[in-house]
N, C-alpha and C positions, 0 to 999 in steps of 0.2 A: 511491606516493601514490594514494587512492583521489578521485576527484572525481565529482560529476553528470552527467550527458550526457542531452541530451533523447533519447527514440527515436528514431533515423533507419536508413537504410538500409547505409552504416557501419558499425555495430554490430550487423545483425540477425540476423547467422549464429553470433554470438556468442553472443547471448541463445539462439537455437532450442536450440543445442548445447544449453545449461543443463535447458533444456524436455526435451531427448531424454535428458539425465543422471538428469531425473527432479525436478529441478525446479519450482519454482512458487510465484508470489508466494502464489496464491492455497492456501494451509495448510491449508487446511476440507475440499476437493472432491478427491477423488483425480483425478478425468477431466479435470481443468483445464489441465494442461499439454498432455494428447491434444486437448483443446480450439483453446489456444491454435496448435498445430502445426497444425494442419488450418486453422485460421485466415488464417495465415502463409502455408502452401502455395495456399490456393483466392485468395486477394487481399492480399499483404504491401503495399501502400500503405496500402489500405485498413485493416490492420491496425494499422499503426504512424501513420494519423491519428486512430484511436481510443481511442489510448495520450493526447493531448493534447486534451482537449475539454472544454476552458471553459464550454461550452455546455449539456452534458446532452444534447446529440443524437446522441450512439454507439448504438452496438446496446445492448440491456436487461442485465442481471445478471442470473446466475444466483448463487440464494442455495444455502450447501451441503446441504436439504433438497429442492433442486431447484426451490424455486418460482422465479419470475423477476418482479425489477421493474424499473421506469425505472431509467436512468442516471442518476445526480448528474453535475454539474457537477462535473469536477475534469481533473488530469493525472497520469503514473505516471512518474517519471524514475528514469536505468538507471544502477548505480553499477556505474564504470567504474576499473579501473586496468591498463589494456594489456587485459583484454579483461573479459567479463558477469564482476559481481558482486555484483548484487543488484537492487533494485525500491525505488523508496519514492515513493507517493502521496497527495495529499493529495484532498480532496472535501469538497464543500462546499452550501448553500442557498445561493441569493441573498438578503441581505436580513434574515440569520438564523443566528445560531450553533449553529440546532438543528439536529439528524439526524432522518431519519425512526426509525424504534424497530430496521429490518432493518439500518440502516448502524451500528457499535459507537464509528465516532469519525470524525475527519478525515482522520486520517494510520494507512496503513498501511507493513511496509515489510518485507522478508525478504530474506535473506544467502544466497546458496546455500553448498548446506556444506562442501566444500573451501576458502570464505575466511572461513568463520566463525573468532571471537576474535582477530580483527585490529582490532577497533574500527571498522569499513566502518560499522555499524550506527547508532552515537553520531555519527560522524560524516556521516554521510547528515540524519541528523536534522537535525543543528545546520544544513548549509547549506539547509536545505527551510525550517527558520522564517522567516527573512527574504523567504520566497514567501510565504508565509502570510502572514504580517502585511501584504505588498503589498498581498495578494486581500481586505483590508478587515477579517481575522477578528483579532479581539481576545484570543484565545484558541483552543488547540485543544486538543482530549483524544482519548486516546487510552485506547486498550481493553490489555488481555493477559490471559490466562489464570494464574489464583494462582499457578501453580506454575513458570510461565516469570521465573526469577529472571534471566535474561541480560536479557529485553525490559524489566524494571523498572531495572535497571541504567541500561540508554539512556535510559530517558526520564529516571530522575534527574540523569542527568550532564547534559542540557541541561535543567536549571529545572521539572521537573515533579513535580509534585507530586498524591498521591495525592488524593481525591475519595471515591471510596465504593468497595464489593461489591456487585457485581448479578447478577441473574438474564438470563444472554444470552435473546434470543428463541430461542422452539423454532424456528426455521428454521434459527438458529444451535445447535443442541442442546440450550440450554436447563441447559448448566453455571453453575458461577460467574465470574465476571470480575473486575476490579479496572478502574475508571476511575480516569484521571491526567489533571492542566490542566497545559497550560503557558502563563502569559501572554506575549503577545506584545506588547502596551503597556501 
């Protein structure tokens, strides 16, 4: 059985593992998991209280054309079943169900691929909504690429529902996308 687990230090030789397999939440950036390692190694406190920051005061993002913005306010939680099996994050405005244009939604979330089609993915989701809806948001939406029919899958099986086709920012390369809502009240 697959469950949540906040980042802690319990779990961090598990995740690096996934990183040094080649891993990465982050899809876009090849360098990101060399990122993330180097991270881990120069300061792992400091790494994994960066994974939970309600606040927006982590270190900036880099976006996958390299530029870098502030942090959002959000957290990343580590699905877990006896050891790393995935990432799912949410992020968020205060005050605002908007994104700025570089961020594609609230929720992001990847499987690393030896536990992929286990359903880790659909089920990561569904127990993240009821954080969300905590964090005040009324809704969240969420980005995928047209052609990722597995990530449309998960967001259908917990209540989302398609929104439009967009044009990602050229930061993001500037493809097509598909936005998805899921209400949360």
């Amino acid at each position: 059985m697959m469950d949540l687990v906040w980042p802690s230090v319990e779990h961090l030789a598990s995740y690096a593992d996934a990183l040094r397999r080649g891993w990465s939440a982050d899809t876009q950036r090849q360098e990101a998991a060399a990122d993330e390692l180097a991270r881990i190694e120069a300061d792992s406190a400091a790494f994994l209280a960066a994974q939970v920051d309600p606040e927006g005061n982590g270190p900036p993002i880099t976006l996958p054309d390299g530029s870098v913005v502030a942090r959002l306010p959000g957290y990343r939680l580590w699905m877990w079943d006896g050891s790393f099996a995935g990432s799912i994050g949410l992020r968020w405005q205060p005050g605002t169900t908007a994104l700025p244009p570089h961020c594609l939604g609230h929720i992001g979330y990847s499987v690393v691929p030896w536990k992929r089609q286990r359903g880790y993915a659909t089920r990561a989701l569904g127990l993240l909504l009821p954080l969300a809806r905590q964090s005040g948001l009324p809704f969240v939406e969420l980005t995928t690429d047209a052609t990722n029919l597995a990530s449309q899958r998960v967001i259908a099986r917990n209540g989302g529902t398609f929104v439009e086709y967009f044009t990602k920012p050229a930061s993001h390369g500037g493809a097509e996308g598909m936005r998805f809502r899921i209400q949360l009240s």
